[in-house]
ROTORLO-880785 format. One record per atom (N, C-alpha, C, CB): x negated, y negated, z. Coordinates in steps of 0.05 Angstrom, whole numbers, padded with zeros to 5 digits, always signed. Atoms other than C-alpha are relative to their C-alpha. Glycine has a CB too. Example, Ala and Ser with C-alpha at 12.3 -4.5 7.8 and 13.67 -1.06 7.14 Angstrom:
-00018+00024+00000 -00246+00090+00156 -00018-00024+00000 +00020-00001+00025 +00016+00024-00001 -00273+00021+00143 +00015-00022+00014 -00009-00009-00029 
end
This chain:
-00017+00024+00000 +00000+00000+00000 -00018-00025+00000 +00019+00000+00024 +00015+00019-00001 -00026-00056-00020 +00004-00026+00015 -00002-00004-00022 -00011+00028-00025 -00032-00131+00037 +00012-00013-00015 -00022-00023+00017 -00018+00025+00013 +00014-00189+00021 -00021-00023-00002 +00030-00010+00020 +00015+00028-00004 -00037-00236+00038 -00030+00007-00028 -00014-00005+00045 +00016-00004+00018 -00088-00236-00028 -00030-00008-00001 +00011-00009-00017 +00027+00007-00004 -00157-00233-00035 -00012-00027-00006 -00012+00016-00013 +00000+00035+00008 -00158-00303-00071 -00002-00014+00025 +00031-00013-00015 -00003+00019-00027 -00135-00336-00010 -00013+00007+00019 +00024-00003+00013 +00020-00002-00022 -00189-00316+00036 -00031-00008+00001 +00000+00024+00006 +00038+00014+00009 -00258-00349+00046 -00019+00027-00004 -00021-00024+00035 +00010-00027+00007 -00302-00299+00019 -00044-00012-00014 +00031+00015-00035 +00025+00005-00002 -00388-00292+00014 -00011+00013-00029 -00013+00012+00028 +00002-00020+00035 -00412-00267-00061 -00029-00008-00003 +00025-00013-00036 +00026+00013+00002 -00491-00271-00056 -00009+00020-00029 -00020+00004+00033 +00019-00020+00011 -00530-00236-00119 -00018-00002-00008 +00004+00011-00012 +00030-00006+00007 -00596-00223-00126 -00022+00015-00024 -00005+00012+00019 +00014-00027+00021 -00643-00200-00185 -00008+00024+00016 -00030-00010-00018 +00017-00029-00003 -00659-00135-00191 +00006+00009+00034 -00041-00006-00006 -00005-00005-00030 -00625-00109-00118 -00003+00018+00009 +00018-00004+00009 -00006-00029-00005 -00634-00055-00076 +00019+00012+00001 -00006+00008+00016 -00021-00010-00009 -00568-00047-00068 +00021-00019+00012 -00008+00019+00016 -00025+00024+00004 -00495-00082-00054 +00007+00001+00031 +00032+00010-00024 -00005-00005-00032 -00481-00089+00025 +00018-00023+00002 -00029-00002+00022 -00015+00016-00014 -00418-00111+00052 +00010+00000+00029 +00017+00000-00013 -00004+00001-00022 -00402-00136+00109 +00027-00006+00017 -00016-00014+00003 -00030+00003-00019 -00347-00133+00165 -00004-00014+00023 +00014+00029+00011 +00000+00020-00029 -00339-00184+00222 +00012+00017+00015 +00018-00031+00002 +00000-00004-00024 -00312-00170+00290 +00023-00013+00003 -00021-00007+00014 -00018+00003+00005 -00243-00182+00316 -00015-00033+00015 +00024+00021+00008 -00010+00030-00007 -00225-00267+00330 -00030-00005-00020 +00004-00013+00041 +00030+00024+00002 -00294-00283+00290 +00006+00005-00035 -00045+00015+00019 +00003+00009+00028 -00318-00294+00217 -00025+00004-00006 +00007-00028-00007 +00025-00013+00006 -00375-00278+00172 -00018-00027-00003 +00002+00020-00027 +00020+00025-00010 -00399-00352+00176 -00019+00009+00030 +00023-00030+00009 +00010+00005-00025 -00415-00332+00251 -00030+00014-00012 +00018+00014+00029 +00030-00023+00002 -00472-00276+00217 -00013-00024-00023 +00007+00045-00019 +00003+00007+00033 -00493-00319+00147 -00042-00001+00015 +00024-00045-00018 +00028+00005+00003 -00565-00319+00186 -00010+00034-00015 -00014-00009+00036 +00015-00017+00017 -00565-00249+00158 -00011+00009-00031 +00007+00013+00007 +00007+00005+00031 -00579-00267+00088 -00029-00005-00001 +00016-00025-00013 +00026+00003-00004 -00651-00282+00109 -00014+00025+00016 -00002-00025+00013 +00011-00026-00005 -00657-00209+00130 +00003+00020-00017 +00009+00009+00022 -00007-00020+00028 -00629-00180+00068 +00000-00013-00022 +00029+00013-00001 +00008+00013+00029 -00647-00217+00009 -00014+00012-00014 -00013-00024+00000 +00004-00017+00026 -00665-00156-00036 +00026+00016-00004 -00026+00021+00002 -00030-00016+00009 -00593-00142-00034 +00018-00017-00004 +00014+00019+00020 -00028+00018+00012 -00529-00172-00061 +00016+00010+00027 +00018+00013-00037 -00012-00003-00017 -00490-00183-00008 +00031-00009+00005 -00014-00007+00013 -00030+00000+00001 -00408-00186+00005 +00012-00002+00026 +00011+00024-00013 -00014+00007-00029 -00364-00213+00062 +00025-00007-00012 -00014-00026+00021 -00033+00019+00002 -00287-00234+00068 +00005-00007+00025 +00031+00019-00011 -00021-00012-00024 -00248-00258+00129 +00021+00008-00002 +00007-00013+00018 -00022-00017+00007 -00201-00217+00136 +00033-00011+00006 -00006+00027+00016 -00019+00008-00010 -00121-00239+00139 -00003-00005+00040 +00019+00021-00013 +00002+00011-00023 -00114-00289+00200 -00020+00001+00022 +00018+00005+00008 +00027+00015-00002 -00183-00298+00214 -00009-00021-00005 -00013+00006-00008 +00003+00025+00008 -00213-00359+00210 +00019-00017-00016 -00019+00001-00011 -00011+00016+00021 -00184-00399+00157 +00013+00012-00020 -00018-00015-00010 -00025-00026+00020 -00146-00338+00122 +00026+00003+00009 -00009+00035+00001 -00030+00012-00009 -00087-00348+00125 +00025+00031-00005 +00010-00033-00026 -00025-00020-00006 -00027-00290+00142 +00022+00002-00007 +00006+00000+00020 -00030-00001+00012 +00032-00278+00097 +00011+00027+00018 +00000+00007-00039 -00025-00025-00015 +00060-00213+00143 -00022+00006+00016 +00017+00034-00022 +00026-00018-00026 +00028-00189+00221 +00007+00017-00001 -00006-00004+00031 +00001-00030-00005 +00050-00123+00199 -00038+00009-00015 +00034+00018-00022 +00021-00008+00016 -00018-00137+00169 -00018+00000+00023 -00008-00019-00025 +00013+00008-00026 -00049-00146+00238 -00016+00024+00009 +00021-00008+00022 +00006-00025-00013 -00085-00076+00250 -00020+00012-00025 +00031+00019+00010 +00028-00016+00010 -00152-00030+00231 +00013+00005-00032 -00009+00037+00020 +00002-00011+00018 -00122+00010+00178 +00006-00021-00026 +00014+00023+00005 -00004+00025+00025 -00091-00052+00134 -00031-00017-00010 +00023-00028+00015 +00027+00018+00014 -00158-00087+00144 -00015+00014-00018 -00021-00010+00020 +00019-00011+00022 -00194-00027+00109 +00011+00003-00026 -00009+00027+00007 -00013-00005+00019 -00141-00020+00063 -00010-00026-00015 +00030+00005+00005 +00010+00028+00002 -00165-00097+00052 -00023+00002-00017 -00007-00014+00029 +00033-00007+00008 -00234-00087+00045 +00003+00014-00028 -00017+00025+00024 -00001-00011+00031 -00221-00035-00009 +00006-00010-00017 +00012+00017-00007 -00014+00012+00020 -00178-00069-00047 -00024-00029-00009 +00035-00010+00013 +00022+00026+00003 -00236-00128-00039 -00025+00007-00020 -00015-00009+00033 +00025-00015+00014 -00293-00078-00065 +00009+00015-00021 -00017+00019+00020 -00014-00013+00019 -00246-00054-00120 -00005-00030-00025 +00036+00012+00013 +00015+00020+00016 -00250-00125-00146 -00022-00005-00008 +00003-00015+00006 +00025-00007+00008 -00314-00131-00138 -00022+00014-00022 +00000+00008+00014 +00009-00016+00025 -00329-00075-00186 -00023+00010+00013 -00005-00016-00029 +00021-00023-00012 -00377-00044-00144 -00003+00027-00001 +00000+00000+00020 +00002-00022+00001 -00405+00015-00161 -00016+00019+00022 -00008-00001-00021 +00012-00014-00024 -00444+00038-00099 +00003-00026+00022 -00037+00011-00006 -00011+00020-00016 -00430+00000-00032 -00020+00012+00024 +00037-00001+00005 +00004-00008-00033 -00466-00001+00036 +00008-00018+00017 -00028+00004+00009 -00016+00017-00022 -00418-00015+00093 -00015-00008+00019 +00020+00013+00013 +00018+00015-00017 -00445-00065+00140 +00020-00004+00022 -00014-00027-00013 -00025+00006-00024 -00393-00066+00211 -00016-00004+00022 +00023+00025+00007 +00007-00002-00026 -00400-00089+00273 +00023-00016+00020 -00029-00011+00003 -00024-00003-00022 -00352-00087+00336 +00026+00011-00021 +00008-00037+00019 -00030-00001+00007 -00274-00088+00304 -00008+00007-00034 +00020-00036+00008 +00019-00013+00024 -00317-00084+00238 -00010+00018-00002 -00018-00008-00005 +00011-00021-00003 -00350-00028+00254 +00022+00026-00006 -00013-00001+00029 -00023-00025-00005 -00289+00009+00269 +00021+00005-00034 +00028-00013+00034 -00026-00001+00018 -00250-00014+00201 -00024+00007-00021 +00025-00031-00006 +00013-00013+00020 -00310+00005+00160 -00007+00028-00002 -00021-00011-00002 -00008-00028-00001 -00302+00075+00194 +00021+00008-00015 +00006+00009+00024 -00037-00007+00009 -00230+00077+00169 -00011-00006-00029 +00033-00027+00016 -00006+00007+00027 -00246+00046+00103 -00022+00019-00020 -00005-00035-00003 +00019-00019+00010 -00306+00094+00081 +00011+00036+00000 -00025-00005+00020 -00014-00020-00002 -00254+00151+00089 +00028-00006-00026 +00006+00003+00034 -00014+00015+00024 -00210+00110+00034 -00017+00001-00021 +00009-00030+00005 +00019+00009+00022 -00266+00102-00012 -00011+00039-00014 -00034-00026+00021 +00005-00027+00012 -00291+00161-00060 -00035+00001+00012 +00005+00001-00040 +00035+00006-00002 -00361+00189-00033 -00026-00008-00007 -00008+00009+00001 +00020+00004+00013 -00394+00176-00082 -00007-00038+00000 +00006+00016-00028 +00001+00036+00002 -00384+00097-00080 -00013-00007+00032 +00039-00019-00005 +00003+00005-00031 -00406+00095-00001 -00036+00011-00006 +00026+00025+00028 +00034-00009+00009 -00487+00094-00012 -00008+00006+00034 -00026-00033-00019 -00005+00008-00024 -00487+00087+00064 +00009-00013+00028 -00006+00000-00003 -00014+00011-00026 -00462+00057+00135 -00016-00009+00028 +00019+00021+00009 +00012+00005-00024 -00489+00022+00189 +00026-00015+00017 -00029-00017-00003 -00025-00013-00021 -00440+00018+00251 -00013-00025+00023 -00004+00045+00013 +00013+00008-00024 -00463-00037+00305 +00024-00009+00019 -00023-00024-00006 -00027+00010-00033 -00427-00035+00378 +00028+00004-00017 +00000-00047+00016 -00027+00001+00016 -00371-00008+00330 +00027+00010+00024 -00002+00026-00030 -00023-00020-00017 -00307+00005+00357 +00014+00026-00009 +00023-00016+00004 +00004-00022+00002 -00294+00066+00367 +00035+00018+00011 -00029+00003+00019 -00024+00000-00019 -00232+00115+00407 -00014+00000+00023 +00022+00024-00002 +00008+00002-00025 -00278+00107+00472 +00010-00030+00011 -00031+00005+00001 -00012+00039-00016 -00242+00033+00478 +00029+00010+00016 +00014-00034-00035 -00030-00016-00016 -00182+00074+00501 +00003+00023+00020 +00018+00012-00020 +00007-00034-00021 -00210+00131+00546 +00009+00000+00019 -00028+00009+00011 -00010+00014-00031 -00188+00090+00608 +00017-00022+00000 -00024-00011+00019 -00015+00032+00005 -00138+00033+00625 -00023-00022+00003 +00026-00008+00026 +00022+00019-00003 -00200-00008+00649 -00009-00007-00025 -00022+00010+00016 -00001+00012+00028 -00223-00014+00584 +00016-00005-00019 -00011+00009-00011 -00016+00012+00021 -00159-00023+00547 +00013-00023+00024 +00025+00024-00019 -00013+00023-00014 -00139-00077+00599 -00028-00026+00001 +00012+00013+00037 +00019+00011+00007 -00214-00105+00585 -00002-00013-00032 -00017+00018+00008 -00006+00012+00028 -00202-00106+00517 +00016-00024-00010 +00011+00019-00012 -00019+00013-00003 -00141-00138+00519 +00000-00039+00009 +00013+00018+00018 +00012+00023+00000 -00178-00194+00551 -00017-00025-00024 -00014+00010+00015 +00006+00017+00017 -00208-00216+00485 +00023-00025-00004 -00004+00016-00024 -00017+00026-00006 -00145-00253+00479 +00010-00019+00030 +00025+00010-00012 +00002+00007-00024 -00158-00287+00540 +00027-00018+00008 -00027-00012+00002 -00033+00014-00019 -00091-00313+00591 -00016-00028+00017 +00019+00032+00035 +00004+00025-00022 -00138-00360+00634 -00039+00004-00015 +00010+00011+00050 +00024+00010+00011 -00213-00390+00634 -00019+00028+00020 -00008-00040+00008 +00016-00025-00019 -00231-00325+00689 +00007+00026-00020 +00016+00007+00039 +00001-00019+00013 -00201-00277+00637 -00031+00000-00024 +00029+00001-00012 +00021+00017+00025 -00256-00317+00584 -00021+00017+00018 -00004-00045-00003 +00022-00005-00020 -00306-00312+00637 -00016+00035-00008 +00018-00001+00035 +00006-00032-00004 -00299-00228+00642 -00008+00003-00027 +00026+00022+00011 +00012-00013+00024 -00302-00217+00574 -00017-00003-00013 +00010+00000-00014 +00028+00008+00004 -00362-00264+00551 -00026+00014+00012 +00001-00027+00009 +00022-00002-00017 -00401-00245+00605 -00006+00044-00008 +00013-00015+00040 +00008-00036+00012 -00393-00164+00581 -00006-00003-00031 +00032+00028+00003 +00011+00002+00011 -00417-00195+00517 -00032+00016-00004 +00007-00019+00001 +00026+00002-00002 -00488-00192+00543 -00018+00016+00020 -00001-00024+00005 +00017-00012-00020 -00538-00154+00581 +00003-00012+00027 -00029-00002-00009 +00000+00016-00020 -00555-00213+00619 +00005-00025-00011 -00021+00001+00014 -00012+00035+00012 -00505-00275+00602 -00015-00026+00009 +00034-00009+00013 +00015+00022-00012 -00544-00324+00642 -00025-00006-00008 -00002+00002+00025 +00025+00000+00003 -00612-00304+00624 +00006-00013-00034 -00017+00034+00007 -00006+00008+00024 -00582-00310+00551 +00006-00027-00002 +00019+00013-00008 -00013+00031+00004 -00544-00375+00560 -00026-00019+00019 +00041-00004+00019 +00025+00027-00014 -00608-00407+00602 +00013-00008+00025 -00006-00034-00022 -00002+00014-00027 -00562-00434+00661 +00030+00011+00001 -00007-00037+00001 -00036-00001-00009 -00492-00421+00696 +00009-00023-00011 +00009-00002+00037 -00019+00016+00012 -00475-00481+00672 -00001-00006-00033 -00002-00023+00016 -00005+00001+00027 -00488-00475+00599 +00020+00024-00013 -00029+00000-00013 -00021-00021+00001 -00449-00399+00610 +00030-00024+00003 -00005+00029+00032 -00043+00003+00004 -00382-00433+00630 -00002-00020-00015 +00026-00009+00031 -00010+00019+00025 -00392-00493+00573 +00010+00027-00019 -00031-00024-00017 -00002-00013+00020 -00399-00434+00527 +00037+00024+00002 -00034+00015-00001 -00023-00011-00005 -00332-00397+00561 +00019-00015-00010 +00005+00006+00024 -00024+00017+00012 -00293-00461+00555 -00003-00002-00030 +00000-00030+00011 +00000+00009+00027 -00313-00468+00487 +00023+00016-00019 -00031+00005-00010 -00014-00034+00006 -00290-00388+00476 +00026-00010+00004 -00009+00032+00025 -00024-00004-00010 -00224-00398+00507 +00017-00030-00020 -00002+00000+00039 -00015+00019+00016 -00212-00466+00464 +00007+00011-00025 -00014-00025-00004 -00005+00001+00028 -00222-00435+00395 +00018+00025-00005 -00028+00000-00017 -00013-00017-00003 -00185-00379+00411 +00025-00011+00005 -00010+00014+00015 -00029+00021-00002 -00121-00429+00415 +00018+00005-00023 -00008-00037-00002 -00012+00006+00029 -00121-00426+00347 +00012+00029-00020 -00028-00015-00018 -00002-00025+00014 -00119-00352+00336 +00025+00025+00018 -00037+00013+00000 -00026-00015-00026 -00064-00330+00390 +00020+00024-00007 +00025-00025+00009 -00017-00016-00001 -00029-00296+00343 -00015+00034-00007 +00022-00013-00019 +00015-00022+00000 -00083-00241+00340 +00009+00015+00022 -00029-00005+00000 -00003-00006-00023 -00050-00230+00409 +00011+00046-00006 +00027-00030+00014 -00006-00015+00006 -00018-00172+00379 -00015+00028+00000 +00008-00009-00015 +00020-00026+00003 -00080-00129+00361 -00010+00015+00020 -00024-00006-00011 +00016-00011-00020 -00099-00115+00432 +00020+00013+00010 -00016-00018+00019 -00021-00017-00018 -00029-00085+00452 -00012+00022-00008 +00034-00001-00005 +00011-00030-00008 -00046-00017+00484 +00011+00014-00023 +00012+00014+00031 -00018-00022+00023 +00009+00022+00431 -00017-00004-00019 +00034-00006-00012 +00018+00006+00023 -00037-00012+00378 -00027+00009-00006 -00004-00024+00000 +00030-00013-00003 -00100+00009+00398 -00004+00025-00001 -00013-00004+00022 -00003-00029+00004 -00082+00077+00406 +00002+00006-00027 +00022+00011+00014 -00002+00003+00030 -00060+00073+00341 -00023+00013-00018 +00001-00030-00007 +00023-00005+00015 -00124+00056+00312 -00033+00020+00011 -00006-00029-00006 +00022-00011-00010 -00166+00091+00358 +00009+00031-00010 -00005-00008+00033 -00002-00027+00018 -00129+00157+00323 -00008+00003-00031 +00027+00007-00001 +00014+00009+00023 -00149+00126+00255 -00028+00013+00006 +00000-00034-00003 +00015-00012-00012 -00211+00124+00280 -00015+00017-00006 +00007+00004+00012 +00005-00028-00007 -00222+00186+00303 +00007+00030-00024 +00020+00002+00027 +00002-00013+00030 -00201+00219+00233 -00010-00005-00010 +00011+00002-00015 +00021+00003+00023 -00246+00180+00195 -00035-00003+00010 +00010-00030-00018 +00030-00011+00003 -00307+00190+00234 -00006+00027-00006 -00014-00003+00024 -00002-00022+00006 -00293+00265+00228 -00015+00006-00032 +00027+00004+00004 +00000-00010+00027 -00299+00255+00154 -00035-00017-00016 +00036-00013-00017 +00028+00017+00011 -00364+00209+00151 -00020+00027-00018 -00023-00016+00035 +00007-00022+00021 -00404+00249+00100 -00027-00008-00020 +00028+00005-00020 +00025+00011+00007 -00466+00197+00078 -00013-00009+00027 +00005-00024-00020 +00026+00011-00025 -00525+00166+00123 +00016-00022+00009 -00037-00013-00012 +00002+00021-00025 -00505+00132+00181 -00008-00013+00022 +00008+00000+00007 +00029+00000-00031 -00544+00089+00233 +00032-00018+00012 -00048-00030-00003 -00013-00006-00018 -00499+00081+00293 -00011-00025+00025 -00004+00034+00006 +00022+00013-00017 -00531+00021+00331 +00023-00010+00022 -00022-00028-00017 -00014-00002-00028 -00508+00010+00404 -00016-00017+00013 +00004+00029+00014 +00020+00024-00018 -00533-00044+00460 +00000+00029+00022 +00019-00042+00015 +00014-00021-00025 -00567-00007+00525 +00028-00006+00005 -00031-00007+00027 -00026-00005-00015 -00509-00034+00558 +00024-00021+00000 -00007+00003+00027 -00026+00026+00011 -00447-00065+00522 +00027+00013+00016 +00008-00001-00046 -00021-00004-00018 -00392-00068+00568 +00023-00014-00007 -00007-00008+00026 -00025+00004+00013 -00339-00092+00521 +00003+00029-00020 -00001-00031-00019 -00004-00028+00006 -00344-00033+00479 -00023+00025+00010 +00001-00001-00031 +00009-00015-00017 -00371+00013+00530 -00025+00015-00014 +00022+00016+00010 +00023-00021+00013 -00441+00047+00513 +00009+00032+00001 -00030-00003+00018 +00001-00032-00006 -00426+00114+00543 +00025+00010-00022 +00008+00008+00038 -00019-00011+00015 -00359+00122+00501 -00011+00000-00033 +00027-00017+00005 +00001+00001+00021 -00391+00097+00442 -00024+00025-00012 -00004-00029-00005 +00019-00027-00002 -00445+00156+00449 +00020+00015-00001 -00021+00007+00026 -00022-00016+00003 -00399+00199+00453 +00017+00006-00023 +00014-00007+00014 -00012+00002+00032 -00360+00184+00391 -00006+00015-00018 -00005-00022-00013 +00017-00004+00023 -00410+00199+00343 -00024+00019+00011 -00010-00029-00012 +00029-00011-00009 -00463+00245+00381 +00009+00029-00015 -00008+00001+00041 +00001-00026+00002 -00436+00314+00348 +00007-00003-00032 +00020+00017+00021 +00001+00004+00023 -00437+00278+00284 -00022+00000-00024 +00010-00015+00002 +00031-00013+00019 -00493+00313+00231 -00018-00034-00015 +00017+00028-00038 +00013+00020+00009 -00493+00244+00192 -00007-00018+00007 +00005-00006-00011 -00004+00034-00016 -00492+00185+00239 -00033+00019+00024 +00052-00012+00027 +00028+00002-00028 -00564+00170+00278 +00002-00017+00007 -00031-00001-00002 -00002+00019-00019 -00553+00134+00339 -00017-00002+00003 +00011+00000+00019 +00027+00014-00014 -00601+00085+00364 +00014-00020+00018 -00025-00017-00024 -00004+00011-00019 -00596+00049+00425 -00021-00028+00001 -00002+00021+00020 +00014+00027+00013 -00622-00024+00415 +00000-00001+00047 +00030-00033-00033 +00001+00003-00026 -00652-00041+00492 +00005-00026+00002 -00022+00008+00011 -00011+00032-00007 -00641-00102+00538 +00012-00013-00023 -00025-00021+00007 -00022+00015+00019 -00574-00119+00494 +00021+00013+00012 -00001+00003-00036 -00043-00014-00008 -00497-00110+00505 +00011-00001-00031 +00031-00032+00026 -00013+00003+00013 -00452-00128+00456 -00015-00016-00026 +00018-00008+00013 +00007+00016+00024 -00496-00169+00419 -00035-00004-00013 +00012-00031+00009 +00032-00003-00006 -00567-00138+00408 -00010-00011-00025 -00012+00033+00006 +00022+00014+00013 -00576-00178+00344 -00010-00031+00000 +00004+00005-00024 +00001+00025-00011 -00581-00242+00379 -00022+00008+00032 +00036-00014+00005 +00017-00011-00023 -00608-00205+00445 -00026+00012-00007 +00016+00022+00014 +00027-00012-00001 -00661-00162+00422 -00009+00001-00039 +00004+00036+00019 +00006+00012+00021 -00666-00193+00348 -00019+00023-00022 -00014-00026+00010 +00027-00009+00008 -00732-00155+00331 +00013+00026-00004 -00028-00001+00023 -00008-00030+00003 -00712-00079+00346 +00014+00000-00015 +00010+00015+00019 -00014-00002+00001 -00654-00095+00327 +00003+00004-00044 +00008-00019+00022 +00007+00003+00014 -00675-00114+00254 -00022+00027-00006 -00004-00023+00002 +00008-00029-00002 -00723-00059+00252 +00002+00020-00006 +00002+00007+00011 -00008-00026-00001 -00688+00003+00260 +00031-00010-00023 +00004+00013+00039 -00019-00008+00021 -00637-00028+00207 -00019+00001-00033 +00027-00025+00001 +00020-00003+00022 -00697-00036+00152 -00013+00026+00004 -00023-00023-00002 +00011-00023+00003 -00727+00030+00166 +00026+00021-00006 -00018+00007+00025 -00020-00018+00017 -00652+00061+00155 +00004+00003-00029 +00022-00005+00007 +00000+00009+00030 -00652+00020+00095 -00008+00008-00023 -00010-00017-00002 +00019-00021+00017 -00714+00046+00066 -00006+00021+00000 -00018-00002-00002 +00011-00020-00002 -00711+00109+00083 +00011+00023-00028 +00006+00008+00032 
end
């Protein structure tokens, strides 16, 4: 089934490069945009690279919130890399991204999926416990202490990151303002919903079937490390790596490794 809301109408990234290694697109994260990554174009510039935001993201605008959920966004994506005309693709996800480029690489014919890299993806370990689907749920934050919890499981160490307590809660209020604008995402975090996609999911990692790197913070406490091990540990194609001192956000936290262990998947 194809979205109501059209690929036209969404801000969208179309980089190409002579002579490339290869076509890598990328998936944001839920409430964010692929502006927030664009520094990774100066880590991949022997590849053509591809981004959309996805319906009611940023500045994309939402003809139906039955479009509001994993499997539509991959359905999205495809329909995005169908235009495209891409003949080989390597999925690039991370967090809410992660999880819809699981789903959407199970849509796609194998042969078009050259590879997958997976960072802090979401996974069905976001639903193992109410604690984490009542954590989750916090992305759409109710107050500036819900902001608080969830930023702060961003990061290894939020403070050491942000430099001072008081540059952490500028950066909460900031969180909790621009998130004003996106309220009606409120929807994606209901529990029935998540389950949902966390059964998605959980059928299309089953079916992963090319090279996957699997990258995870030591200790991301929005999408739980231990569940996200778990996920994928009895899976032949997916190599987890554990990116140290990072949470949720080891390519800002630990930059270096983090970069690294995705160029040696690259070239391997």
């Amino acid at each position: 089934m194809n979205n109501k809301t059209k690929i036209s109408q969404c801000k969208q990234l179309r980089v190409y490069v002579p002579n490339p290694k290869g076509n890598i697109l990328f998936l944001h994260g839920f409430t964010g945009r692929f502006e927030d990554h664009l520094q990774m174009r100066d880590y991949l510039q022997d590849y053509n690279l591809f981004a959309i935001n996805v319906p009611g993201h940023a500045k994309s605008p939402l003809v139906d919130s039955s479009e509001l959920n994993m499997a539509s966004y991959a359905q999205f994506y495809k329909e995005f890399i169908e235009e495209l005309k891409l003949d080989k693709v390597i999925l690039f996800g991370r967090s809410m991204g992660g999880g819809i480029a699981t789903i959407l690489q199970s849509l796609l014919d194998k042969e078009k999926v050259e590879k997958i890299i997976l960072v802090n993806p979401a996974n069905p370990g976001i639903v193992s416990t109410n604690e984490s689907i009542e954590h989750i749920k916090k992305m759409m934050p109710e107050s500036i202490e819900d902001t608080r919890d969830v930023l702060a499981s961003f990061y290894y160490d939020p403070i050491a990151f942000f430099g001072s307590q008081e540059k952490f809660e500028q950066a909460c209020l900031n969180y909790f303002n621009n998130l004003q604008e996106l309220t009606h995402l409120k929807v994606m975090v209901d529990p029935e919903l998540m389950n949902k996609s966390a059964i998605k999911m959980q059928e299309a990692i089953e079916k992963i079937q090319v090279p996957t790197l699997a990258i995870v913070g030591e200790d991301d406490r929005l999408v739980p490390t231990k569940g996200s091990l778990k996920s994928y540990e009895n899976q032949k194609f997916v190599k987890i790596v554990v990116i140290p001192k990072s949470g949720h956000m080891p390519q800002v936290e630990n930059p270096k490794e983090y970069w690294d262990q995705i160029y040696k998947f690259l070239e391997r």
